[in-house]
N, C-alpha and C positions, 0 to 999 in steps of 0.2 A: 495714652498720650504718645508713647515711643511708637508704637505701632501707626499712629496718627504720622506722625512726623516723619517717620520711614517713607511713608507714600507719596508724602511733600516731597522730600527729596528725591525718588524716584521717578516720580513724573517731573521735576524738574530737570533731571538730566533726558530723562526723554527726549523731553522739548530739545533742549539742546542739542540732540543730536540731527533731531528732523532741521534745524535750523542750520547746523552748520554743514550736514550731508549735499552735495552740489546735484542737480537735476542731471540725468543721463544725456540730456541737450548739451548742458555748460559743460559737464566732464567731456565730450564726444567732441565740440568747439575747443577747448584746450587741447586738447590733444593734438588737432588739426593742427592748430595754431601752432603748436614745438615745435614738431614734425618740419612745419611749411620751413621753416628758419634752420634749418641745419644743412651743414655743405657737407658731412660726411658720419661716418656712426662703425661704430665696430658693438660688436656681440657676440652670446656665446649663442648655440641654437641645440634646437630636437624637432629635428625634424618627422613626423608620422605618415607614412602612407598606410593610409588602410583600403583593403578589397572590402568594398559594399557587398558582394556578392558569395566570398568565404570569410568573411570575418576574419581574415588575417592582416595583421600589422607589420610593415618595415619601418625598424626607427633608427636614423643615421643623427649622429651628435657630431658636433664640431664647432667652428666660428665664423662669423659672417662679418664682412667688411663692405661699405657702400660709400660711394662719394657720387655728389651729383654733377651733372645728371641721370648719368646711364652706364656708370660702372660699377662692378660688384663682383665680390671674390667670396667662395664657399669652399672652406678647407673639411673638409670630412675625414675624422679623428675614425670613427665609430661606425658600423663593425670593420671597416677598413679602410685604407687612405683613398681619398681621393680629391681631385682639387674643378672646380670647375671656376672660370673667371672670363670676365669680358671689358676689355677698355669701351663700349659704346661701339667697335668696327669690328670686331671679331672675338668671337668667344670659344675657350678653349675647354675639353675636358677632357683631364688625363688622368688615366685607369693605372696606378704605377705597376699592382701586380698582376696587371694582363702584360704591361710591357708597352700599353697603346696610350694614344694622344687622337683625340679627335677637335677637328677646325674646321668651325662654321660659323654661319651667321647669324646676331642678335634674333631669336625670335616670338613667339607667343608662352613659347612653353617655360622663359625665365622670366616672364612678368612680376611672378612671386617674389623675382628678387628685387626688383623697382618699384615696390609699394609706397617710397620717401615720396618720390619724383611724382607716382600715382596721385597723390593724396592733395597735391596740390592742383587748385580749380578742378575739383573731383566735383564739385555740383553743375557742373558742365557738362557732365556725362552720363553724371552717375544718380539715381535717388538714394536717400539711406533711410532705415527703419530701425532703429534704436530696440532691442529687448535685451533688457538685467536679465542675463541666467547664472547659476551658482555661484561661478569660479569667477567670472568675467563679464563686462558690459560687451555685448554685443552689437557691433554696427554692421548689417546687413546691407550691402553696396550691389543693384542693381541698375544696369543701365538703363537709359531712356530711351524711350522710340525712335527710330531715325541716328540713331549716334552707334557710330561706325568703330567697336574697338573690342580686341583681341578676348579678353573678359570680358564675360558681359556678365559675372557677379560674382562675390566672393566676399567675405565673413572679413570683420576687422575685431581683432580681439582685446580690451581693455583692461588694463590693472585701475581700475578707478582710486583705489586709494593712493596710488602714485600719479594721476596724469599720464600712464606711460601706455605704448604699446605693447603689446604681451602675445600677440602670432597675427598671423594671416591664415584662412582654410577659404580653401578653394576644392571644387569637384573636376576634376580631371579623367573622363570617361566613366569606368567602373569606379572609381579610388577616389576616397576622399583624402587630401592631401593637410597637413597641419604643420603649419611652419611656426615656433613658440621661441620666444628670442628672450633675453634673462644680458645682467649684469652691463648694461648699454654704455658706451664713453658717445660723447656726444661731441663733433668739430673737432675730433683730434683729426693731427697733422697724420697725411695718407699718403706716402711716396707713388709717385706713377707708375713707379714697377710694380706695383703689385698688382696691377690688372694686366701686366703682360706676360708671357710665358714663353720660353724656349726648350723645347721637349730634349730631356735629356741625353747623348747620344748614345745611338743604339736603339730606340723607340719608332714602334708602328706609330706613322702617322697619314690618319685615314682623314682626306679634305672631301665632306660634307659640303656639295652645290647645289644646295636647297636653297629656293628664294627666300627666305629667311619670315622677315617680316611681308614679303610679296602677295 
């Protein structure tokens, strides 16, 4: 009879869990939905570049700062300092122990860091394919025929048991790139200054006249 009763009870919480687990659809919709509603985000990050080609990995730790629409600050803590940042008209990265400062402008290769701003009417551009792997809900972002934009696919990574985002990976030539974000404040207050920069004196600064987004 205990042994009966045991299996009652365990397939009742079964059930329960198939019932109240949300569909990879609804979780992927949620998420969307946070995302679209926020005017700025701070985070901590690890960022991975891996060579597909020797199997090596570079991993840079630090924090990441966004306001929308098109600003973004990346302070890298780990293996050493460096800060890259962009008001929306100019973006700066300074190398502190080269001594260098380089200015240019917004262009494809920090997309990574506008994924907030991406994400909105992203089915306008974009199709997505949903697969649960281990760690994370996978949304697989693939553009559509005829639509004109800088990515044209790249991995959305989901903490399903929170609704949250949890990286971006994208393939960038040989390297697969993994951007993993952790610890998120959400609409806090973002001084303007922090997306500007004035290279400290005494700094190489090399001005990059690359058409940018052109």
């Amino acid at each position: 009879m205990e042994v009966r009763l045991h299996r009652l009870i365990l397939a009742a919480l079964v059930g329960v869990g198939f019932l109240v687990a949300a569909s990879p659809r609804k979780t992927f919709n949620a998420v969307i939905t946070r995302y679209a509603g926020i005017s700025s985000l701070t985070a901590s990050f690890e960022e991975r570049i891996c060579s597909k080609k020797d199997g090596t990995c570079q991993i840079l730790k630090g924090t990441f700062t966004y306001a929308s629409p098109n600003k973004f600050r990346v302070d890298v803590t780990v293996p050493m300092e460096q800060l890259v940042l962009s008001d929306g008209v100019v973006t700066w990265i300074y190398l502190p122990t080269a001594n260098q400062a380089i200015k240019t402008k917004p262009g494809p290769e920090q997309e990574m860091f506008l994924f907030v701003e991406r994400l909105q009417n992203y089915s306008e551009q974009y199709t997505v394919q949903l697969k649960p792997a281990k760690e994370f809900l996978e949304a697989h972002f693939t553009v559509k025929p005829g639509k004109k934009v800088f990515v044209k696919s790249f991995v959305m990574l989901i903490d399903a048991s929170r609704n949250e985002l949890a990286g971006i990976k994208v393939e960038q030539g040989d390297n697969e790139v993994i951007f993993l974000l952790e610890d998120f404040q959400y609409n806090a207050e973002v001084a303007e200054s922090q997306f500007t920069f004035s290279p400290p004196e005494g700094t190489t600064v090399i001005e990059d006249t690359g058409t940018g987004y052109q």
